[in-house]
MILUMGU-657035 format. One record per residue: x, y, z of N, C-alpha, C in turn; residue number from 1. Coordinates in steps of 0.001 Angstrom, whole numbers, plus 500000, padded with zeros to 6 digits. Example, Ala and Ser with C-alpha at 12.3 -4.5 7.8 and 13.67 -1.06 7.14 Angstrom:
REM residues 2
+--------+---------+--------+---------+----------+--------+--------+---------+--------+-----+
! n.east ! n.north !   n.up ! ca.east ! ca.north !  ca.up ! c.east ! c.north !   c.up ! num !
+--------+---------+--------+---------+----------+--------+--------+---------+--------+-----+
! 513190 !  494310 ! 507800 !  512300 !   495500 ! 507800 ! 513200 !  496700 ! 507800 !   1 !
! 512850 !  497750 ! 507080 !  513670 !   498940 ! 507140 ! 512900 !  500030 ! 507870 !   2 !
+--------+---------+--------+---------+----------+--------+--------+---------+--------+-----+
END
This chain:
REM residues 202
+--------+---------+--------+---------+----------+--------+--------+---------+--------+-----+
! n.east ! n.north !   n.up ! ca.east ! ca.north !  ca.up ! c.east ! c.north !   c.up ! num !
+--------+---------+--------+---------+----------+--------+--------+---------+--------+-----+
! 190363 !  578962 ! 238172 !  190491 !   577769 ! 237338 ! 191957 !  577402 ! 237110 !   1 !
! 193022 !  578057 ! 236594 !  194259 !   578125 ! 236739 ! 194796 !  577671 ! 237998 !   2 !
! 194324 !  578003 ! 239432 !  195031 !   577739 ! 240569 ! 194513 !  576257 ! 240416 !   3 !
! 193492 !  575651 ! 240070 !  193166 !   574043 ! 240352 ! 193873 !  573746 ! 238937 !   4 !
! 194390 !  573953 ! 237922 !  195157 !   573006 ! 236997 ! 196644 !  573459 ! 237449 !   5 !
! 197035 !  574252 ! 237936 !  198405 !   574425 ! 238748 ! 198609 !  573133 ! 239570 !   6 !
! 197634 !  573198 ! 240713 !  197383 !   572200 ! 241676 ! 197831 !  570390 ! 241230 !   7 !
! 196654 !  570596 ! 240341 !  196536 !   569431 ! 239826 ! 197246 !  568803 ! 238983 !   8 !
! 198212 !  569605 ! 237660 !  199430 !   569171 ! 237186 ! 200892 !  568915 ! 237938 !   9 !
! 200220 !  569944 ! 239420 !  201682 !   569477 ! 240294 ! 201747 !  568350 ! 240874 !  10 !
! 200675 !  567762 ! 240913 !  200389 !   566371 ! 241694 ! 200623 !  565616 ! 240478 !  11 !
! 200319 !  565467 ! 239459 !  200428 !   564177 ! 238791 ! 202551 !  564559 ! 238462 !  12 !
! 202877 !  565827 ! 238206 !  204220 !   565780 ! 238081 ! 204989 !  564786 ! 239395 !  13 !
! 204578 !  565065 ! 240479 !  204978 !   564605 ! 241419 ! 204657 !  562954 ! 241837 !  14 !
! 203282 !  562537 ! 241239 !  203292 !   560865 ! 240867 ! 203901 !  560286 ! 240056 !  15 !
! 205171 !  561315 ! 238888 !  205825 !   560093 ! 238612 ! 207308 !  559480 ! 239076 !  16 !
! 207584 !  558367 ! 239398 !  208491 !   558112 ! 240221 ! 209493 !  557685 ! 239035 !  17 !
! 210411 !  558668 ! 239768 !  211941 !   558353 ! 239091 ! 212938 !  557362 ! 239011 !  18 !
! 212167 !  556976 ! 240707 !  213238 !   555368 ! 240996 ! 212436 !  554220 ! 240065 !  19 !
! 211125 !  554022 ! 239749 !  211201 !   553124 ! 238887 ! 211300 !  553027 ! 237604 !  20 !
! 211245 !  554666 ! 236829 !  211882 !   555079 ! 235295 ! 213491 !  554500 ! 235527 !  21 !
! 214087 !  554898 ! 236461 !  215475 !   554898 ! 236119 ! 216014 !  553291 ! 236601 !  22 !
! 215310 !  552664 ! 237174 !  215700 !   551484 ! 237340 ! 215747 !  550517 ! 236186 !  23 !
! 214080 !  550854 ! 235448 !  214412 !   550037 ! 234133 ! 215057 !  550416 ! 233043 !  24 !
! 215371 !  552023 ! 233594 !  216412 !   552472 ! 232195 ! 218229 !  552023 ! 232284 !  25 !
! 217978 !  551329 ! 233650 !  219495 !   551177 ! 233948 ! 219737 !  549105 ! 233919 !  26 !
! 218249 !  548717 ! 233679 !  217816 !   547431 ! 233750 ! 218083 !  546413 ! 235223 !  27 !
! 217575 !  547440 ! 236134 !  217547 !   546812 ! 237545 ! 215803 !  546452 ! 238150 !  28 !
! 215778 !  545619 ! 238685 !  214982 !   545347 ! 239469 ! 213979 !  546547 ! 240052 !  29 !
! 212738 !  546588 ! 240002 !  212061 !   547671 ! 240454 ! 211815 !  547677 ! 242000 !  30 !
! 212681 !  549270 ! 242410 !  212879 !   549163 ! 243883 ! 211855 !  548988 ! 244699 !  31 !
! 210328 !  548358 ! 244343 !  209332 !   548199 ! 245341 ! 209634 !  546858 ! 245832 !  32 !
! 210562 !  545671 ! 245187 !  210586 !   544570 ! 245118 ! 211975 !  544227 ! 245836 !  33 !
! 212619 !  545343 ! 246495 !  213854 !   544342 ! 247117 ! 214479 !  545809 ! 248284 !  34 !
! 215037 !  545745 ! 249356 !  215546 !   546160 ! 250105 ! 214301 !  546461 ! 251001 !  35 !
! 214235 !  547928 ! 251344 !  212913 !   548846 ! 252152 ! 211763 !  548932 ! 251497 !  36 !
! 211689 !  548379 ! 249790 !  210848 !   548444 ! 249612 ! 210002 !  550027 ! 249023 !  37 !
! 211217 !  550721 ! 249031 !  211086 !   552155 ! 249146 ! 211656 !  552670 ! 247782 !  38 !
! 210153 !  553573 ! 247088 !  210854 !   553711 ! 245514 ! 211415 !  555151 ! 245549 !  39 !
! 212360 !  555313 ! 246206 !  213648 !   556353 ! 246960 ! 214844 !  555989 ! 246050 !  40 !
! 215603 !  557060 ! 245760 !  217460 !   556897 ! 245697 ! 218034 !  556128 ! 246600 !  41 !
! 217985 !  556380 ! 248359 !  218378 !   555394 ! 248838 ! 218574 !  554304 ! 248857 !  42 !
! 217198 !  553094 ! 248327 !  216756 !   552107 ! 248168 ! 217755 !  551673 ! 246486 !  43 !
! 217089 !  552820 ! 245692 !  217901 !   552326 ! 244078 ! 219402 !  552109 ! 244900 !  44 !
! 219989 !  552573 ! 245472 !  221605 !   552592 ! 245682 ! 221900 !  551075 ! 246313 !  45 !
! 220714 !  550782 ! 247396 !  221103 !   549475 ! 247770 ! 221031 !  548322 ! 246086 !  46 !
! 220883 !  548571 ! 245191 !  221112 !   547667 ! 243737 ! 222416 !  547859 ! 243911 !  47 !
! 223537 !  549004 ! 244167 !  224665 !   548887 ! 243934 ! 225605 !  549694 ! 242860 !  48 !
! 223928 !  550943 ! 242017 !  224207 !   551509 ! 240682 ! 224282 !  552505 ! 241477 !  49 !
! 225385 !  553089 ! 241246 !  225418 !   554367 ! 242039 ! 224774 !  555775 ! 241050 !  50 !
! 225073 !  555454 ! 240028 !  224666 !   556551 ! 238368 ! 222955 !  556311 ! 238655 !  51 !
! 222082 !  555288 ! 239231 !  220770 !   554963 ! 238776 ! 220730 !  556025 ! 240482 !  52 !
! 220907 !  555513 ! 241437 !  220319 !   556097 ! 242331 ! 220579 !  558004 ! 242327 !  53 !
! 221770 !  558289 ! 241698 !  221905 !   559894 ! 241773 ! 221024 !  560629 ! 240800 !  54 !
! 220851 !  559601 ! 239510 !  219611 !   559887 ! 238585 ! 218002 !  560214 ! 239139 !  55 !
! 217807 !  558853 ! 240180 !  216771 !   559167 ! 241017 ! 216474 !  560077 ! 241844 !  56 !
! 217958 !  560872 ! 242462 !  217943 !   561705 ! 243687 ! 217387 !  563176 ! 242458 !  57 !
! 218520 !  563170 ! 241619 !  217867 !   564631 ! 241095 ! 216328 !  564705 ! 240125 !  58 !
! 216355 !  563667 ! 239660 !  214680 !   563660 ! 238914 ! 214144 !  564523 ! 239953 !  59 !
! 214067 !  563181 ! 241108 !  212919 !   563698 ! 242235 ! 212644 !  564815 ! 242891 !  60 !
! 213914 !  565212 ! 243085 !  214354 !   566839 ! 243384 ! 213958 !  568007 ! 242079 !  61 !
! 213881 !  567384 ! 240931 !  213971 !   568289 ! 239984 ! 212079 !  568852 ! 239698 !  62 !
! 211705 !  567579 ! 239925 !  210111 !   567942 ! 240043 ! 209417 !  568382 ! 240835 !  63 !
! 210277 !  568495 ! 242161 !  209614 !   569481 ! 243127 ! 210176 !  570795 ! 242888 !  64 !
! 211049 !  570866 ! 242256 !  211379 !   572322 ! 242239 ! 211370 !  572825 ! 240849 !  65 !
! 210896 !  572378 ! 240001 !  210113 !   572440 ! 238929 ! 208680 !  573630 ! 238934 !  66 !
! 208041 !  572248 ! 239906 !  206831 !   572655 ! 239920 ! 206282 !  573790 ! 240226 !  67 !
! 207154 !  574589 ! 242063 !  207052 !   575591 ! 242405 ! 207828 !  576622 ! 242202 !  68 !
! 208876 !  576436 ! 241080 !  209357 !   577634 ! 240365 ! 208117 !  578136 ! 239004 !  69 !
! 207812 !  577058 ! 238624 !  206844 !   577382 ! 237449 ! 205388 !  578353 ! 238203 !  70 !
! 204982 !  577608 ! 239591 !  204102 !   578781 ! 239976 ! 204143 !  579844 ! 240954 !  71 !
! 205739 !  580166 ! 241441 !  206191 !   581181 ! 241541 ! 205993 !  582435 ! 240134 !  72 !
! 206663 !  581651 ! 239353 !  206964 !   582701 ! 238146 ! 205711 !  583134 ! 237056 !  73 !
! 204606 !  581798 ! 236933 !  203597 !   582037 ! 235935 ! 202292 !  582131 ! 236861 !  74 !
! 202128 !  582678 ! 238253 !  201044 !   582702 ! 238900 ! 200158 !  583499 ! 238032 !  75 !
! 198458 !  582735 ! 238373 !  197884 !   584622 ! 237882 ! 197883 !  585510 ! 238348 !  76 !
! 197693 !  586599 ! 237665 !  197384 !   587421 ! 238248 ! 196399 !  587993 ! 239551 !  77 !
! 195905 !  587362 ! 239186 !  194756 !   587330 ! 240228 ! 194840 !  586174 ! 241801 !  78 !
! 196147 !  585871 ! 241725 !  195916 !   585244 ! 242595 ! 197440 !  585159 ! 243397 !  79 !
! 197184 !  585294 ! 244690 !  198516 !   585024 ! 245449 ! 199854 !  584403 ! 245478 !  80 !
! 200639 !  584785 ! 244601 !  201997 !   583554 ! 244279 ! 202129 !  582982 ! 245467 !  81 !
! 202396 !  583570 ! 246567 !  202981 !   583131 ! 247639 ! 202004 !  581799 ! 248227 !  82 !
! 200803 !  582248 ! 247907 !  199609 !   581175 ! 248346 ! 199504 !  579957 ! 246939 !  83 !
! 199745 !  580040 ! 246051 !  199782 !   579034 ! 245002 ! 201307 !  578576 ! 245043 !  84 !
! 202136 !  578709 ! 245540 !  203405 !   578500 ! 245657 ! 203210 !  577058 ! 246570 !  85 !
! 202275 !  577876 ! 247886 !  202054 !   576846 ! 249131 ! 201431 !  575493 ! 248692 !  86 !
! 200375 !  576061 ! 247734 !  199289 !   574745 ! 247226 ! 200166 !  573622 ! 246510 !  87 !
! 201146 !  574556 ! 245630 !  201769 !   573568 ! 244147 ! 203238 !  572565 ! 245010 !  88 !
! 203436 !  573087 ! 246486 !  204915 !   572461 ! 246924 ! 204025 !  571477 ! 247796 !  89 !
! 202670 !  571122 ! 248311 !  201959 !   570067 ! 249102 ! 201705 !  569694 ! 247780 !  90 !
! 201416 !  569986 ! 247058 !  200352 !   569044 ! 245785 ! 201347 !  568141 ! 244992 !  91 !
! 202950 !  568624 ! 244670 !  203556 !   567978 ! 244068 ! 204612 !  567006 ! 245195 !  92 !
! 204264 !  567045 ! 246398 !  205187 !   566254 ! 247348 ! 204196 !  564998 ! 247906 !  93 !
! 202593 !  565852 ! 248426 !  201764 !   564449 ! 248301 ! 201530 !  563438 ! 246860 !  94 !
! 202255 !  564319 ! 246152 !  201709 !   563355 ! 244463 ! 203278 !  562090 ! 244388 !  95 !
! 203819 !  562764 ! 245338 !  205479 !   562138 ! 244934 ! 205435 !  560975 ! 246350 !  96 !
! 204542 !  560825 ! 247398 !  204386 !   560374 ! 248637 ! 202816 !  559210 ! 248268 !  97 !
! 201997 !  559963 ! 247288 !  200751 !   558846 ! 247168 ! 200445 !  558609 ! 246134 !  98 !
! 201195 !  558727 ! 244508 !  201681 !   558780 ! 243570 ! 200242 !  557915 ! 242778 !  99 !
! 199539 !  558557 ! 242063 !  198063 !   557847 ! 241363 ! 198951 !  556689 ! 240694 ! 100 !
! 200102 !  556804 ! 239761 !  200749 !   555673 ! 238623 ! 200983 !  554437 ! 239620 ! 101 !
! 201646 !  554457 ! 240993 !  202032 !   553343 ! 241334 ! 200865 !  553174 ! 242503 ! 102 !
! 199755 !  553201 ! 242302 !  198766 !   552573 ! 243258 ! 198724 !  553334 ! 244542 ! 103 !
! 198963 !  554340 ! 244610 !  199355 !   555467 ! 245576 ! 200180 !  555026 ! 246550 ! 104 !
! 201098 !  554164 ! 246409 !  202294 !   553793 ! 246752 ! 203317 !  554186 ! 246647 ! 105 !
! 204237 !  555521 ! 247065 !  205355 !   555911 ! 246306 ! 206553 !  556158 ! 247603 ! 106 !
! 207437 !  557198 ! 247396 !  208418 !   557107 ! 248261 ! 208391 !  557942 ! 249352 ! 107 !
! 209420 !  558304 ! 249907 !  209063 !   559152 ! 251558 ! 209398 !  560474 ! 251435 ! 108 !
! 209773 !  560811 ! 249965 !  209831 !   562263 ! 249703 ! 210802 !  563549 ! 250290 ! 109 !
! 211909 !  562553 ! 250424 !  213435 !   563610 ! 251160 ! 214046 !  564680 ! 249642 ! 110 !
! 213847 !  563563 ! 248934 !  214391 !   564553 ! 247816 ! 213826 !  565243 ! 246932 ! 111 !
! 211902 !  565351 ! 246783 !  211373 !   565797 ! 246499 ! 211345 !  567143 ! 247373 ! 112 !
! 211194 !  567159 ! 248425 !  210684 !   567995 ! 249076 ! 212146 !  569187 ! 249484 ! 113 !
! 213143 !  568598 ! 248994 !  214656 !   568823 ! 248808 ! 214527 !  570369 ! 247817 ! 114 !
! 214391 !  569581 ! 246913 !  213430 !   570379 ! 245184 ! 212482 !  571456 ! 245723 ! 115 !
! 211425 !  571122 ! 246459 !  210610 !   572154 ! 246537 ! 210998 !  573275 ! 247471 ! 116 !
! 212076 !  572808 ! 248534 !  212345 !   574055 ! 249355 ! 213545 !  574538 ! 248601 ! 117 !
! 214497 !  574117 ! 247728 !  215402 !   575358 ! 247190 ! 214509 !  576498 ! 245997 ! 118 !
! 213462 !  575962 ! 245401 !  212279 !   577155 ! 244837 ! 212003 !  578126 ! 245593 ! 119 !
! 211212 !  577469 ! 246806 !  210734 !   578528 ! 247438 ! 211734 !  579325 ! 248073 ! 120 !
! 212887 !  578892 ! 248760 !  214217 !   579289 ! 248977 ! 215167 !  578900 ! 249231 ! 121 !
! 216191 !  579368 ! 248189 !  217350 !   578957 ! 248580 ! 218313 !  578307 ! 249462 ! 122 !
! 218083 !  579384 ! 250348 !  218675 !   579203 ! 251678 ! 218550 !  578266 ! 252358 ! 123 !
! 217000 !  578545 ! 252478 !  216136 !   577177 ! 253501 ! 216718 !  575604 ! 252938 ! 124 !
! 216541 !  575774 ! 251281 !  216868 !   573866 ! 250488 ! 218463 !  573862 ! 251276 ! 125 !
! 219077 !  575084 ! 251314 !  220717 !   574774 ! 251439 ! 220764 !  573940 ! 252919 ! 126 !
! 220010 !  574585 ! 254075 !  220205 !   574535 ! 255286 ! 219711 !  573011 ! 255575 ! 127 !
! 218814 !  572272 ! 254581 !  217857 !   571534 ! 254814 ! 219085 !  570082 ! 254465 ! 128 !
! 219861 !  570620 ! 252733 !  220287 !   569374 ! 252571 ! 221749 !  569479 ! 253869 ! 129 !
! 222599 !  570073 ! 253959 !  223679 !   570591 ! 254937 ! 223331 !  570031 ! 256241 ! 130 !
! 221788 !  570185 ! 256460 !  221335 !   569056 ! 257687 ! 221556 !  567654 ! 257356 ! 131 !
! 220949 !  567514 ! 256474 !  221108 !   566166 ! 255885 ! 222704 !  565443 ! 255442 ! 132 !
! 223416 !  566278 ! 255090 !  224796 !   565723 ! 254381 ! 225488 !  565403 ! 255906 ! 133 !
! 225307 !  566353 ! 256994 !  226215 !   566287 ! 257638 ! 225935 !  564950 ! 258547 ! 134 !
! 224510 !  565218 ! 258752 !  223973 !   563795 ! 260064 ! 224361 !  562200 ! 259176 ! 135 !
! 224103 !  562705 ! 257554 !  224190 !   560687 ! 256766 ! 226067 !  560988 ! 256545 ! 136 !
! 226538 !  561964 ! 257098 !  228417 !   561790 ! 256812 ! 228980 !  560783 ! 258254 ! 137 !
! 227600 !  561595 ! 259412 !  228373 !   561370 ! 260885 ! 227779 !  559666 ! 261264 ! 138 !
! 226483 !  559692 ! 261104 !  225806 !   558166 ! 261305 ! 225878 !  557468 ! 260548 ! 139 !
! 225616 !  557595 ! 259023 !  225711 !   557063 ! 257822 ! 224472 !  556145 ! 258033 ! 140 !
! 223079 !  556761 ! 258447 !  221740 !   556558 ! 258467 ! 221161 !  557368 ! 257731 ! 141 !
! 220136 !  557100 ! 256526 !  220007 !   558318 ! 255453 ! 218861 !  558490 ! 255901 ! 142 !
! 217623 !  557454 ! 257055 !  216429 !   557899 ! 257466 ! 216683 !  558784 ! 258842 ! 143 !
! 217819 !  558568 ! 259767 !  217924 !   559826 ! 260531 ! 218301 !  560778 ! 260187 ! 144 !
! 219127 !  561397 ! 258702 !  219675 !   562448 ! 258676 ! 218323 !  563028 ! 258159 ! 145 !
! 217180 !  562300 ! 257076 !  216160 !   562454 ! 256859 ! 215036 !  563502 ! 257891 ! 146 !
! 215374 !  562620 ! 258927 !  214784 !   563373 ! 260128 ! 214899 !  564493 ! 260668 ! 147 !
! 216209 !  564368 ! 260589 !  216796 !   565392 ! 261604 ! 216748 !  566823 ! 260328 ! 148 !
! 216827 !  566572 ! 259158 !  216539 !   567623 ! 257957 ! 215142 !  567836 ! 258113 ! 149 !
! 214507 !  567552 ! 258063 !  212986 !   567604 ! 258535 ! 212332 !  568361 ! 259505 ! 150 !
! 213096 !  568289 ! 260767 !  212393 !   568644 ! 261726 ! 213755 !  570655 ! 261558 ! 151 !
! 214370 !  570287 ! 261143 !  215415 !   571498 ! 261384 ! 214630 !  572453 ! 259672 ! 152 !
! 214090 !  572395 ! 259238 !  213719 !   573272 ! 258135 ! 212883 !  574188 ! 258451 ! 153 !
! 211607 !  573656 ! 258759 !  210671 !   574740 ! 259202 ! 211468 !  575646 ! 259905 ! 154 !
! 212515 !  575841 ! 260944 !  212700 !   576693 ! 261702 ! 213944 !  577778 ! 260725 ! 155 !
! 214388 !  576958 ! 260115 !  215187 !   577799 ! 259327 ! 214149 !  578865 ! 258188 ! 156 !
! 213000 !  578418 ! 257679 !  211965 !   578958 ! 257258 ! 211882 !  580409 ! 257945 ! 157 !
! 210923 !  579880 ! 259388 !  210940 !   580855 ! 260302 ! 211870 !  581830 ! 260582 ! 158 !
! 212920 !  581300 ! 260883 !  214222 !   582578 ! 261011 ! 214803 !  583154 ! 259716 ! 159 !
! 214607 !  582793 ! 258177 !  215150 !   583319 ! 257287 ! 213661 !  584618 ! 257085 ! 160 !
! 212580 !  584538 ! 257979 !  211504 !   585178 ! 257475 ! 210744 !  585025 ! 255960 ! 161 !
! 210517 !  583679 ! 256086 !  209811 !   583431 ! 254772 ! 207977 !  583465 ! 254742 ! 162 !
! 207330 !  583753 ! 253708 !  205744 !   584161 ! 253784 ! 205609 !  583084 ! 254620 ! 163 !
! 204281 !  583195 ! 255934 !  203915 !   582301 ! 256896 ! 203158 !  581149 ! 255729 ! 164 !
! 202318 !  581332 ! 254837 !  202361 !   580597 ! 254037 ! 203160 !  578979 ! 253198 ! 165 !
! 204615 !  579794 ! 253438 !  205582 !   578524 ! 252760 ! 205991 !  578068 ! 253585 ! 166 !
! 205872 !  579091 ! 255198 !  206515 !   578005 ! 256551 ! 205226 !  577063 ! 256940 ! 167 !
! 204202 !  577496 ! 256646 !  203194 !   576826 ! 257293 ! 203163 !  575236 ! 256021 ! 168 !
! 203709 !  575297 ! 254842 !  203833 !   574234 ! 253997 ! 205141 !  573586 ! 254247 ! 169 !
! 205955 !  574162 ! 254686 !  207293 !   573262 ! 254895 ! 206799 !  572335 ! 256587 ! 170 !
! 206069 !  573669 ! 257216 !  205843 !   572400 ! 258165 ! 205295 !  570936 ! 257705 ! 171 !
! 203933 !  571329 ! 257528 !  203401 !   569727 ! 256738 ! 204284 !  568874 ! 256181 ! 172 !
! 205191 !  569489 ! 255283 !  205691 !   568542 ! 254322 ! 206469 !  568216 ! 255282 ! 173 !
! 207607 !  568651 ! 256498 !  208081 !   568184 ! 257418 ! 207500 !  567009 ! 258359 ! 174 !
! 206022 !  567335 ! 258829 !  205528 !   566296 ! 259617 ! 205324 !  564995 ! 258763 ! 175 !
! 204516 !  565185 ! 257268 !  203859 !   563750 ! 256628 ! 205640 !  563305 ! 256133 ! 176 !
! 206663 !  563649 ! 256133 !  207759 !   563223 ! 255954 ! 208181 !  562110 ! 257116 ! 177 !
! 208137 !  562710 ! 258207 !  208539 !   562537 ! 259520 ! 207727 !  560891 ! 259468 ! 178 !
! 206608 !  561103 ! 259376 !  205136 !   560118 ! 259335 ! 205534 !  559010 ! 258262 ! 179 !
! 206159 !  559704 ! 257200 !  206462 !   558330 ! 256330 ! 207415 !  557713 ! 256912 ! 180 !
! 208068 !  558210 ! 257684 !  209618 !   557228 ! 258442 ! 209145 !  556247 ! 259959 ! 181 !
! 207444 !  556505 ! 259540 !  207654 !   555455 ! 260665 ! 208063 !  554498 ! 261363 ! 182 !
! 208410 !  553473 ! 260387 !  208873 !   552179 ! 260483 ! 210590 !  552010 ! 260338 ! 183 !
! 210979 !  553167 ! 259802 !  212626 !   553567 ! 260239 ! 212840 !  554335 ! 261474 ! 184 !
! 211524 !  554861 ! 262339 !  212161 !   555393 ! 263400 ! 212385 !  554073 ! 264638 ! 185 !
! 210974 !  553095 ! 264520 !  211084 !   552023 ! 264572 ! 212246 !  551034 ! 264732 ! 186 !
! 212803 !  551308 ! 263695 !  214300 !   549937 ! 263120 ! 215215 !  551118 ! 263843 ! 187 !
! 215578 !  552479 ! 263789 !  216604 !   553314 ! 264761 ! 216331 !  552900 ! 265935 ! 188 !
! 215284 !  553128 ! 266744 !  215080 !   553152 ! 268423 ! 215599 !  551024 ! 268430 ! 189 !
! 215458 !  550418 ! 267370 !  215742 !   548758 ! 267905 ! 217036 !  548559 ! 267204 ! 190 !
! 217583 !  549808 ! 266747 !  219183 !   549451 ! 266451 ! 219353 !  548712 ! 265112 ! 191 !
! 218143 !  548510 ! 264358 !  218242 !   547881 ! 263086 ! 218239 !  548082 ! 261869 ! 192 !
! 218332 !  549459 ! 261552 !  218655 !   550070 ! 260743 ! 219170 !  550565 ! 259716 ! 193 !
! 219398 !  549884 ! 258471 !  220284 !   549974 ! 257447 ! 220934 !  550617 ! 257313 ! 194 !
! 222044 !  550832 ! 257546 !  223193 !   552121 ! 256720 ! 223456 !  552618 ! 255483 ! 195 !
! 223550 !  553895 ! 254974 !  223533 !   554096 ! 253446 ! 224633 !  553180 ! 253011 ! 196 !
! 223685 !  552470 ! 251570 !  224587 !   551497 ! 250303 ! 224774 !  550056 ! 251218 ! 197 !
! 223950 !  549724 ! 252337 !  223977 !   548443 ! 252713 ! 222206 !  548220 ! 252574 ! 198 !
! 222398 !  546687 ! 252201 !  221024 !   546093 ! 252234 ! 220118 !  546013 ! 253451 ! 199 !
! 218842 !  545910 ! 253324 !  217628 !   546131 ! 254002 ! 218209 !  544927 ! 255977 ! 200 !
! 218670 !  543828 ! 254823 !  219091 !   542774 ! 255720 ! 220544 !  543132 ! 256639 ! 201 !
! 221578 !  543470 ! 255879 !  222815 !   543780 ! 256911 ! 222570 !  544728 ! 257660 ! 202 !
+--------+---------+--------+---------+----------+--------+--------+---------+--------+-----+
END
């Protein structure tokens, strides 16, 4: 009973979206309504608030790694941390990706899922954002560095020897990540692609 209200409080933690708390706390436009369309930090940054979008980056991050530190540390007894670890880092990244509050409409989950791999480990969140910092320093594309963090985690998983369990969840969260960038892998392969802190249009 505990492992399904674990589950299930990690998903609604993870439906609530930070980019549109912090947009109206900063009195901007709600990011479903202008750039990608995407209720992401990225997207808040194309407003131009740089304080609203870093607000957004760590909320989002903070509730994925929230969630699976809390059922790392308060598992029951009776039941597998390592395996409720797996359940609570899909449950609070699909809740942050199909979000019940905004019509199961929510964002593409780079920085959620950011959150949930420095819980489960360290190392892995380090290797994941370090993918990421370095590819949006060199292209200054935040959906390819997205990618390329994505597809490079699971393996760092694998080689740091983490329970097959949390690699077998970083994969997923890697692929339905990958899956939300459809339409940016799209705008990359046709060269149209927004650059971080430029609009949807330039």
């Amino acid at each position: 009973m505990l492992t399904i209200v674990f589950v299930i409080a990690a998903y609604l933690l993870g439906s609530i979206s930070f980019a549109v708390i912090t947009s109206k706390l900063f009195g901007l436009a709600d990011p479903r309504t202008y750039g990608s369309g995407n209720p992401g930090a990225t997207n808040v940054l194309r407003s131009g608030k740089k304080a609203a979008a870093a607000l957004t980056l760590f909320g989002d991050a903070a509730k994925g790694w929230l969630a699976v530190f809390l059922a790392i540390h308060f598992s029951p007894s009776n039941v597998s941390y390592t395996m409720l670890a797996a359940a609570v880092a899909l449950a609070v990244f699909i809740g942050h990706l199909f979000p019940v509050f905004l019509r199961f409409k929510g964002g593409k989950g780079v920085a959620t899922a950011l959150g949930v791999l420095l819980a489960l480990n360290v190392w892995v969140g380090l290797g994941g954002l370090a993918t990421w910092l370095f590819m949006a320093l060199v292209f200054r594309l935040s959906s390819l560095a997205a990618l390329a963090a994505a597809a490079a985690t699971p393996i760092y998983a694998v080689l740091l020897g983490l329970p097959r369990e949390w690699v077998l969840a970083s994969g997923i969260m890697s692929l339905l990540l990958i899956w939300r960038h459809k339409s940016n892998i799209q705008n990359l392969l046709a060269g149209k692609e927004a650059k971080i802190g430029k609009s949807k249009s330039a």
